[in-house]
N, C-alpha and C positions, 0 to 999 in steps of 0.2 A: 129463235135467235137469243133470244131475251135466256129462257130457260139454259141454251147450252152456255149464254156468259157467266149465269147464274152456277151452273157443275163448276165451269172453268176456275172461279172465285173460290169457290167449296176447294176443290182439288189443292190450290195455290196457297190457301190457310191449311190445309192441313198436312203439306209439306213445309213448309214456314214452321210451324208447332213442333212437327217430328222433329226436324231440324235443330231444334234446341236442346231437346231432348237425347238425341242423338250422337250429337258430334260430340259434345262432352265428355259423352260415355267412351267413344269412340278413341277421343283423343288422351284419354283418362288411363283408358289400356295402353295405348302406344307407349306413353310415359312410364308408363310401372314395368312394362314389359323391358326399355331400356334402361332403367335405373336395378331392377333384376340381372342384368349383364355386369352392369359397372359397379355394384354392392352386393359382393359375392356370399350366398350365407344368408342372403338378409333374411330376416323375420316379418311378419307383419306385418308387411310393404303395405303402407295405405297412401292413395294419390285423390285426391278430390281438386277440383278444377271446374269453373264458375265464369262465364261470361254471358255477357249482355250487350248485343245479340252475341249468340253462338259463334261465330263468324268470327267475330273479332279475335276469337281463339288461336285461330290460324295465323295471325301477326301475332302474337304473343302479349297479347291484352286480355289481360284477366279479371276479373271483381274480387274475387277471393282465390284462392291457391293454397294448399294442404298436403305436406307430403310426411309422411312419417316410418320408420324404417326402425326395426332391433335387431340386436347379436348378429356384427355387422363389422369387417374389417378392412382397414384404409388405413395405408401408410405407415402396415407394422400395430396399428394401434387398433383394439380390441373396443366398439362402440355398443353399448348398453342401451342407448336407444337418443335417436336420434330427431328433431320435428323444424318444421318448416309452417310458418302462418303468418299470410301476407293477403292487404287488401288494396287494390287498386294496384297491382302490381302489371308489370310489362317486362318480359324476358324476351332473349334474342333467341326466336322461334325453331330456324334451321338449327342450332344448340341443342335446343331442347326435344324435336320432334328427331331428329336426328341421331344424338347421343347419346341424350338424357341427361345433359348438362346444365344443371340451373343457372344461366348468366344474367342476373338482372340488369337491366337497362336504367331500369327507375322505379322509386313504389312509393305511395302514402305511407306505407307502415310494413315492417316485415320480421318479424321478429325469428330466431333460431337458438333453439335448445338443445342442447348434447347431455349426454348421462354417460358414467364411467363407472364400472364396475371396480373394489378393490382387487376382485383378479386379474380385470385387464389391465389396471395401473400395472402392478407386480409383473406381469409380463412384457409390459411396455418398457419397464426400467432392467429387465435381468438380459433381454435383447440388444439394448441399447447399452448400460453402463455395468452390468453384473451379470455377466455370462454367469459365474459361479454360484450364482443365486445364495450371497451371504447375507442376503438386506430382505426384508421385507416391509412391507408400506401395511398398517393399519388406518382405516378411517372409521370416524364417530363423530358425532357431533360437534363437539367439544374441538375438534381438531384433526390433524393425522401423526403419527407416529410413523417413524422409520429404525426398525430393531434390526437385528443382529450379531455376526459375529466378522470382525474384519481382523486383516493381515497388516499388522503394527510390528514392523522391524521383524518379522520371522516368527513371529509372535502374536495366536488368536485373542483379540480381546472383543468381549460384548459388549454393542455399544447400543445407548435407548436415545433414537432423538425424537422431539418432540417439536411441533409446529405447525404447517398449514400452508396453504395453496394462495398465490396471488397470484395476478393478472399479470401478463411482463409481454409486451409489444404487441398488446390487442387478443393474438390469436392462441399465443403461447401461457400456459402455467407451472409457476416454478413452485417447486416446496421449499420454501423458506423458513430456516429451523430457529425456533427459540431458545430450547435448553437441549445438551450435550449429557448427558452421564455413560460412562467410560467404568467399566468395572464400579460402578458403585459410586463412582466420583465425578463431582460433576463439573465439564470446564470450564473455560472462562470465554467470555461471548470472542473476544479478538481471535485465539484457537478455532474456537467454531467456527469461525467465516471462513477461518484458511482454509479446513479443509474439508469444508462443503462445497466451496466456492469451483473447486477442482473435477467436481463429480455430482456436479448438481442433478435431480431428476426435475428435468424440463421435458414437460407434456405438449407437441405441438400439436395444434386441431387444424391448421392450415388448409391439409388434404379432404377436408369437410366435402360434401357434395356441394354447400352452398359457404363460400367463403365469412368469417364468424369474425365482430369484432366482440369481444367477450366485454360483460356489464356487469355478471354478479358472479359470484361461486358460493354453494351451498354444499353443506357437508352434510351424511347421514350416516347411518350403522353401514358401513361396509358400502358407500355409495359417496359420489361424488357429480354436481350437475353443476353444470355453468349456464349460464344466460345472455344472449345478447342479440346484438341487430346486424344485419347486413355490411360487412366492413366497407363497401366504398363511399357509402354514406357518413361515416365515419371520418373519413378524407375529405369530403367535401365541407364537412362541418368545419373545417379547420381554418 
């Protein structure tokens, strides 16, 4: 008797152990498989997911959470690379085993990264505000550039603006120009507003997989990344 309580014990630990091992894995594909549906294109889809016990997975409690995805498009907008890392986090599970919706509930920490390639700015804006594709968006370090050649009274003129990317209602970034040159000449900031103000290129990340309230923006050679946390934490903060 003793002996078979003894297997029974063996048996019950070593489904307990697989278990851990397992469901993760298990639930690791289900996630990447529906986020493959809903991020059409992606690249590099990587999904890592961590609970303690395993179990807790299935309510949507997690210890750590990892998702990361490239060359990837939502909402018109061309995503360069995209990441998700969060600890002690809790998602609304039927969402997420379901649709591959990441809805968080609540988290210690959760941070989300977006990348933006100069090409897909450029195509984000020639879709949206330059069919004719007269403009083009340069990025560098130093800043971004908006060049071209536009229709002034019937009449092409080149125009070189020059500026940079802010933050404008959390999820949104606008390019906000500091110098105008216009054939060679350069105008005066009050002109400038008029008529940038008309035809702004505003970058919405809204349609994100994981809703972004945006913290930093960094510029590179021909690249653009922003940083930030979970927007409804952001609301609650307030």
């Amino acid at each position: 008797m003793r002996r078979k309580l003894s297997w029974l014990l063996v048996a019950v630990l070593l489904v307990v152990v697989a278990a851990e091992f397992l469901i993760p894995l298990a639930l690791e594909h289900r996630v990447k498989v529906l986020l493959e549906n809903r991020l059409l294109q992606a690249e590099n889809l990587d999904v890592r997911i961590q609970s303690r016990p395993a179990a807790a997975s299935f309510l949507g409690r997690f210890r750590r959470i990892f998702i990361h995805a490239q060359n990837f498009s939502t909402a018109d907008l061309l995503v360069d690379e995209f990441t998700v890392a969060g600890e002690h986090v809790r998602l609304d599970p039927r969402k997420l085993y379901n649709g591959g919706e990441v809805s968080v509930q609540r988290a210690r920490d959760l941070r989300v990264s977006v990348a933006l390639s100069e090409a897909g700015i450029n195509q984000y804006m020639w879709d949206k505000i330059d069919p004719e594709r007269r403009l083009e968006v340069i990025i560098n370090p130093d800043g971004a550039v908006l060049k071209g050649n536009i229709n002034f009274f019937g009449h092409g003129i080149d125009v070189y603006l020059k500026g940079g990317f802010e933050i404008r209602n959390q999820s949104q970034l606008i390019f906000v120009p500091e110098t105008l040159t216009m054939e060679q000449l350069e105008v005066p900031s009050v002109i400038l507003n008029a008529l940038v103000e008309d035809r702004a290129l505003l970058v919405d990340l809204a349609a994100l997989p994981v809703p972004l309230a945006l913290d930093e923006v960094r510029l590179e050679e021909g690249r653009l990344s922003a940083f930030g946390h979970y927007a409804e934490f952001a609301e609650e903060g307030r």
